[in-house]
C-alpha atoms as an extended CHARMM CRD file, in Angstrom:
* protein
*
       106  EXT
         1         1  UNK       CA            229.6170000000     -133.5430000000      254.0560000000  PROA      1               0.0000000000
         2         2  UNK       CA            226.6950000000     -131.9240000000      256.2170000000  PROA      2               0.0000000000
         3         3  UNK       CA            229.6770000000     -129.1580000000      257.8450000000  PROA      3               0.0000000000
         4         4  UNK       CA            230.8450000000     -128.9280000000      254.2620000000  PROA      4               0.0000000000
         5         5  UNK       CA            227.1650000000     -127.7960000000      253.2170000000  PROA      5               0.0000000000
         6         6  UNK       CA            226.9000000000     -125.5440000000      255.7730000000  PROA      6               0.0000000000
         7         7  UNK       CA            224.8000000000     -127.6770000000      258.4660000000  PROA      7               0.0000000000
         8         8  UNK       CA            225.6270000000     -128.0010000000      261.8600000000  PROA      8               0.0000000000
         9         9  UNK       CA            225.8350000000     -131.4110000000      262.5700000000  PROA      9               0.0000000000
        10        10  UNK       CA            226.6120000000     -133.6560000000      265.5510000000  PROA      10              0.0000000000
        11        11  UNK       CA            226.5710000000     -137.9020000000      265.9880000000  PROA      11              0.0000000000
        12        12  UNK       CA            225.1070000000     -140.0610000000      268.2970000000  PROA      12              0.0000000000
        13        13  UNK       CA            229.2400000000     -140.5940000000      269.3180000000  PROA      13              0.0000000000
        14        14  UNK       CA            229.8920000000     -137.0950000000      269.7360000000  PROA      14              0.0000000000
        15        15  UNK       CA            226.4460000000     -136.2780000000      272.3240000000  PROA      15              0.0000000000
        16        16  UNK       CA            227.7160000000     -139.2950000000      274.3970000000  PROA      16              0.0000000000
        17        17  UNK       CA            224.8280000000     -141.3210000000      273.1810000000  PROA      17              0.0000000000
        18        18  UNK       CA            226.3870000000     -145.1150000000      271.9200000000  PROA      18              0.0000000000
        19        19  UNK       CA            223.5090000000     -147.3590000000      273.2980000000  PROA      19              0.0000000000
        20        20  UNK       CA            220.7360000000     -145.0190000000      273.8080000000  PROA      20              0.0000000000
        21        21  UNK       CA            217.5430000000     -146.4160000000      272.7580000000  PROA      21              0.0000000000
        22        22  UNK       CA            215.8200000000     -145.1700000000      269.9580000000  PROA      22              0.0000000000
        23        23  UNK       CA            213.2850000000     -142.7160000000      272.2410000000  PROA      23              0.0000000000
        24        24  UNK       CA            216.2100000000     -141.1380000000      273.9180000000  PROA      24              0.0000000000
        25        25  UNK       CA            218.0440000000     -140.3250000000      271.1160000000  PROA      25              0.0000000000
        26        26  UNK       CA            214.4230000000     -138.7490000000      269.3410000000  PROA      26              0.0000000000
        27        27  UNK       CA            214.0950000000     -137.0640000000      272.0080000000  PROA      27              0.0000000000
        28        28  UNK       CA            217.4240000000     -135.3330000000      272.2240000000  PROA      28              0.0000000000
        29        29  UNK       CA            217.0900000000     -134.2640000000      268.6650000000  PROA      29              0.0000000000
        30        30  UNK       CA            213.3810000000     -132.5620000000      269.7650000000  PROA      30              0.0000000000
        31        31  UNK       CA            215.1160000000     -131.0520000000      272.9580000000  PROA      31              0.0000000000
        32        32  UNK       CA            218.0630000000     -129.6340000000      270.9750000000  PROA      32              0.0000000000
        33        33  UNK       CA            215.6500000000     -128.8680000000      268.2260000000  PROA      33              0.0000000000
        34        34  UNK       CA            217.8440000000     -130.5520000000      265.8070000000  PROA      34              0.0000000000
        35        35  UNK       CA            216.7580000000     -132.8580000000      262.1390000000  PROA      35              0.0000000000
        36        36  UNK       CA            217.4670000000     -136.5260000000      262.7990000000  PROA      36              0.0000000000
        37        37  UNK       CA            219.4600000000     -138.3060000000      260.0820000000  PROA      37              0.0000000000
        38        38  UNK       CA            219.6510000000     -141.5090000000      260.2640000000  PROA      38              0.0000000000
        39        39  UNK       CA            220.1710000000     -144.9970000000      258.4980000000  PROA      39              0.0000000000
        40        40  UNK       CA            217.6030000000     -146.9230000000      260.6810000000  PROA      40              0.0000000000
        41        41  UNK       CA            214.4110000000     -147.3970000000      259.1810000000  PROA      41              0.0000000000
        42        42  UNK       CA            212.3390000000     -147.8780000000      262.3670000000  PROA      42              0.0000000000
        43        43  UNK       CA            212.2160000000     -143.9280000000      262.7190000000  PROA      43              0.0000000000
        44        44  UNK       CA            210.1410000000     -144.0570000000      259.7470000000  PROA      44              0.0000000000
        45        45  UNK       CA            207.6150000000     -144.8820000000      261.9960000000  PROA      45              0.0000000000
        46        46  UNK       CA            205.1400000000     -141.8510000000      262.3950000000  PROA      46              0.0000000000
        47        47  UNK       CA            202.9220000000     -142.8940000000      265.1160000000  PROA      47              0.0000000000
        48        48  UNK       CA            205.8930000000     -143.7850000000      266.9580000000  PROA      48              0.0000000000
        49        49  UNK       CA            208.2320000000     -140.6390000000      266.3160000000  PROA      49              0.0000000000
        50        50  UNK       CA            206.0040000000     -138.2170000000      264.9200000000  PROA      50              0.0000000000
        51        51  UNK       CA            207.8850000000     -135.7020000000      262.9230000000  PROA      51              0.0000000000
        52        52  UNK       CA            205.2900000000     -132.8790000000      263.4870000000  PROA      52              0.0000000000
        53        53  UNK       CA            206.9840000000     -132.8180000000      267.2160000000  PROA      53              0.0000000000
        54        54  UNK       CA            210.1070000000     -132.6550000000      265.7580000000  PROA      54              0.0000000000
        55        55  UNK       CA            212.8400000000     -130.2180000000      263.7750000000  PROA      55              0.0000000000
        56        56  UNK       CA            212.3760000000     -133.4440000000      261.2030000000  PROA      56              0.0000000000
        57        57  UNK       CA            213.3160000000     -136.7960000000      260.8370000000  PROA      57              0.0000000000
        58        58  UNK       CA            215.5750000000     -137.6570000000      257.1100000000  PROA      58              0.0000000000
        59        59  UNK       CA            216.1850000000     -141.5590000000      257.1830000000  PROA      59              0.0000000000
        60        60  UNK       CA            218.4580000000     -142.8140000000      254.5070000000  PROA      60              0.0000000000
        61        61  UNK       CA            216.9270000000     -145.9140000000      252.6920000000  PROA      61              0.0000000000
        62        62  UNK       CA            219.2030000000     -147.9200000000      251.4440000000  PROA      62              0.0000000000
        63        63  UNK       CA            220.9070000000     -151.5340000000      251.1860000000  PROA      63              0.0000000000
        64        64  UNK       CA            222.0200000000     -153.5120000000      254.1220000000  PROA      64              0.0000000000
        65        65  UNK       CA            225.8260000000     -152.5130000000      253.4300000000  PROA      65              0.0000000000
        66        66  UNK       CA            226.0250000000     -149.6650000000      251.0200000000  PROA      66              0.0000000000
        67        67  UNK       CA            229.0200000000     -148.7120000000      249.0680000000  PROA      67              0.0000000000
        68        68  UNK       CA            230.1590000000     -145.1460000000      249.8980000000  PROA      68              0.0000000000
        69        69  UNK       CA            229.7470000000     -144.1740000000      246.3210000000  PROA      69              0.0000000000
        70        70  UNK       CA            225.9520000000     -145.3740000000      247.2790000000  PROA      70              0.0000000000
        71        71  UNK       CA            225.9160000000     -143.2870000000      250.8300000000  PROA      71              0.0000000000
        72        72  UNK       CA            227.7710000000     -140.3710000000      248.4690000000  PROA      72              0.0000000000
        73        73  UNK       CA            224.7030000000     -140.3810000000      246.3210000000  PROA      73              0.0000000000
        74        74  UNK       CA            222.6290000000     -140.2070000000      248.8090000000  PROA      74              0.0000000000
        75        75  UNK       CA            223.8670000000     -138.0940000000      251.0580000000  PROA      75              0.0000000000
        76        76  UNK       CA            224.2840000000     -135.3580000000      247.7090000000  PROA      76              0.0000000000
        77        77  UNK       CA            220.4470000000     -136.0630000000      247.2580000000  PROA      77              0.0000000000
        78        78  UNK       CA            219.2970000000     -134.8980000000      250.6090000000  PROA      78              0.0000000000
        79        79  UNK       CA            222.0330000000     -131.7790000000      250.3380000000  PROA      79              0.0000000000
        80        80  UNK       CA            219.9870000000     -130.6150000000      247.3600000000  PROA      80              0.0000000000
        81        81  UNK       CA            216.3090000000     -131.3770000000      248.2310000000  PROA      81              0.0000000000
        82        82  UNK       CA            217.3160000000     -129.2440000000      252.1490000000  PROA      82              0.0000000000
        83        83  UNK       CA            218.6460000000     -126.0580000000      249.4010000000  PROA      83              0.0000000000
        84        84  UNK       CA            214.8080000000     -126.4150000000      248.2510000000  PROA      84              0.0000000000
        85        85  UNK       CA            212.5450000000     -127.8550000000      251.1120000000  PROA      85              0.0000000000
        86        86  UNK       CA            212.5640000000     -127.5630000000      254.7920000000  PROA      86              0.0000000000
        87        87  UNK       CA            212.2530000000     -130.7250000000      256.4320000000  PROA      87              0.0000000000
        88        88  UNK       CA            210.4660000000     -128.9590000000      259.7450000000  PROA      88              0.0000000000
        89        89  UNK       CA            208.1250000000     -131.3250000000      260.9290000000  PROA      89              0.0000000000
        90        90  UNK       CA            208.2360000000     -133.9500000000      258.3700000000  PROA      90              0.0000000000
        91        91  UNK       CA            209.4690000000     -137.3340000000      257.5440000000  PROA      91              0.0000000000
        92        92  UNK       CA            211.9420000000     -137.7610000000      254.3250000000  PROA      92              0.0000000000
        93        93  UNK       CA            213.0490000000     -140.8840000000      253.1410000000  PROA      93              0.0000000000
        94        94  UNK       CA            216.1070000000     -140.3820000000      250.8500000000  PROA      94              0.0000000000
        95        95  UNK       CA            216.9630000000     -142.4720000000      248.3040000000  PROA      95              0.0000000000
        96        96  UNK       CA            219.2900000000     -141.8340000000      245.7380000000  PROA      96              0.0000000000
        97        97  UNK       CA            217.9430000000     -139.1860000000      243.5960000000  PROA      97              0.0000000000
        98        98  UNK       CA            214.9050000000     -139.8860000000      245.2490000000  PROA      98              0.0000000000
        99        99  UNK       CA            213.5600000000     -138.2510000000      247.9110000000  PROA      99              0.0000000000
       100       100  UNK       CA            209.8480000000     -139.0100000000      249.5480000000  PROA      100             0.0000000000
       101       101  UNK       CA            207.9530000000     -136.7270000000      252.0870000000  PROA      101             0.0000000000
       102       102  UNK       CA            205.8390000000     -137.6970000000      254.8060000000  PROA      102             0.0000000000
       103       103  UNK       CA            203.9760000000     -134.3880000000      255.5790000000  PROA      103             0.0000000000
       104       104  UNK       CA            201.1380000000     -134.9380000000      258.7890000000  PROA      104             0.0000000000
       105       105  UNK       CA            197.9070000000     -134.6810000000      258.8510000000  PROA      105             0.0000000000
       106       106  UNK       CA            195.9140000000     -131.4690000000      260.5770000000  PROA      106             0.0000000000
């Protein structure tokens, strides 16, 4: 869906990362300068990945095992808030139709 939108996208699979803790794989997405999208909530965290240093971290919030109708949703809901917002140094929690922005302070 990303590629579809126009995004360049990648996985954890495809940059050779299965088992990479949660630092290295933050720290990738800062090095490649890339938005980290991501179903794991602990990268909400700000103190601990601060999105200022980053090209933005999205986490998707939502139920233990989601339908894909559910991850659909979703995934539409971040599509249209990214044609409106940039997500540069922020944290976005995405819900569906929801979408709440962690912006840091100076």
């Amino acid at each position: 869906m990303f590629a579809a939108a126009g995004h360049d996208a990648s996985t954890v699979l495809a940059q050779k990362l299965p088992g990479a803790t949660d630092e290295e794989i933050f720290g990738v997405c800062c090095r490649e300068k890339r938005c980290l999208v991501t179903l794991d909530m602990d990268f909400s965290s700000v103190l601990r990945f601060p999105p200022q240093d980053s090209a933005g971290i999205i986490v998707l919030r939502l139920p233990a095992q989601p339908s894909p109708t559910l991850l659909c949703q979703t995934i539409l809901t971040l599509l249209e808030g990214l044609k409106k917002e940039k997500v540069t140094g922020k944290l976005w929690i995405v819900e569906p139709g929801r979408i709440r922005i962690h912006v840091a302070g100076p």
